[in-house]
N, C-alpha and C positions, 0 to 999 in steps of 0.2 A: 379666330379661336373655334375649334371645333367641341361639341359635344362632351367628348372624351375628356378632354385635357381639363374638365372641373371632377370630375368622376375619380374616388380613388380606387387603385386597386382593388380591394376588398367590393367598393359598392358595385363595382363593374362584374368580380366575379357573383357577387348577390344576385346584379341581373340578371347574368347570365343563367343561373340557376335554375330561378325563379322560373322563368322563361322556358325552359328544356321542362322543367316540372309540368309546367301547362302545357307543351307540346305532348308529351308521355300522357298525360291523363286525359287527353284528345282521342288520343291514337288507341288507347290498351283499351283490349273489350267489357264490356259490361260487367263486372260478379253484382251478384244477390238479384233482386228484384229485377227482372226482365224488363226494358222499359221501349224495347224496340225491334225491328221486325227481322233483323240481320240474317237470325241463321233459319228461319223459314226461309225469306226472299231466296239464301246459298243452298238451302234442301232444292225448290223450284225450279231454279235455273241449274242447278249441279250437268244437265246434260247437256245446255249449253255452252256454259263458260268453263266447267270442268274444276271447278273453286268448291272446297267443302267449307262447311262453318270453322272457325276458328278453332281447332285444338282438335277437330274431328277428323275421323276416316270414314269416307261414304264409297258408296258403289251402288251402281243401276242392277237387277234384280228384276226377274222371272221368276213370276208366282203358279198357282192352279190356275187352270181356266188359260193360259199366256197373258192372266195379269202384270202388267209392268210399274215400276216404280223406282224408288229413291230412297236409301238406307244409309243412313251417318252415323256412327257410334265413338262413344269418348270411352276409355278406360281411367277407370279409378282403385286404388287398393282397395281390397275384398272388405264391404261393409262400412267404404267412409264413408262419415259427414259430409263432405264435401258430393259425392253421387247424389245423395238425397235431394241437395241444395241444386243440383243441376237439374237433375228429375224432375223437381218443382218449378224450377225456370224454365226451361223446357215445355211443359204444361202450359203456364202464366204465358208465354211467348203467343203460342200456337191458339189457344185463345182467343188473347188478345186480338191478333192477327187474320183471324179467320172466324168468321159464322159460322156456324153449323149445328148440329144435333151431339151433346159429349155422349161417350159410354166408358164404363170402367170395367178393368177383366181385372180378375186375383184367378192366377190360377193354384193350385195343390200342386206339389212336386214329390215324385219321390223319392225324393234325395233330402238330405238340409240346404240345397241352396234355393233361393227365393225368387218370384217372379212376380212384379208387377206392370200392367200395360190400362195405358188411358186411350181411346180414341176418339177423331173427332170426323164425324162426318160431312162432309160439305159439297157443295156443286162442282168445284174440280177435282174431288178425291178424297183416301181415305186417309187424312195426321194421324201417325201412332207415337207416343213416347211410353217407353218402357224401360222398368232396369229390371237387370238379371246379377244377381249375385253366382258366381262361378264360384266353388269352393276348390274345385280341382286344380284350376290354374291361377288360385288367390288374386282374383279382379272381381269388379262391380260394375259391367258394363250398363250405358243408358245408349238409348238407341231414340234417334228421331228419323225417324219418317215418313215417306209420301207414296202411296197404292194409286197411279192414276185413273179415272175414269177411263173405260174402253171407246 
């Protein structure tokens, strides 16, 4: 007699469920509270492996000076909830994840749309997360990235 054949339909597809449920909540990335080091480690390696953090678009970037680095940006509709919550995690991530010296920018615009930038300064480089509220092309872009040491 095998396993199965005490099992009825119903409790078989219960397990079955159950089972996918735990796989899915395995698998599906983090919301609210940052609790790990992912989409730094994917900022990091981005020239490496070529992999952005989950739900992001990154690209490598020439600064002043032939500063080089690492730019990922999520788009959000203009002024959600949901930006801020990333903005903040984002933040709490890099943190977390990294030592160094914080500093925080507000800069004035002269427009109505709005700029906030946190950064963090450490021995391999410079972490920036920032949103920008775009009112022209109704988005709230956050931006995480990496300025590295020369």
């Amino acid at each position: 007699m095998r396993l199965n054949d005490n099992l009825t339909t119903k409790q078989t597809t219960k397990a079955a469920v159950v089972c996918f449920l735990g796989f899915v909540m395995a698998t599906l990335p983090e919301t609210g509270f940052a609790g790990v080091c992912d989409r730094v480690t994917a900022l990091e390696n981005y020239n490496t492996t070529g992999f952005s953090p989950i739900g992001a678009m990154c690209k490598p970037y020439v600064g002043l000076a032939n500063v080089q680095g690492i730019s990922c940006r999520w788009e959000f509709p203009f002024r959600d909830a949901e930006a801020n919550r990333a903005f903040n995690d984002l933040w709490t991530e890099v943190t977390r994840c990294k030592d160094g010296t914080q500093k925080q920018h507000r800069s004035s615009v002269n427009h109505p749309d709005s700029y906030v930038q946190r950064k963090l300064i450490t021995s391999d480089g410079v972490y920036r997360v920032a949103q920008k509220d775009k009112g022209q092309i109704n988005l709230t872009l956050v931006f995480l990235s990496l300025e590295h040491r020369n």
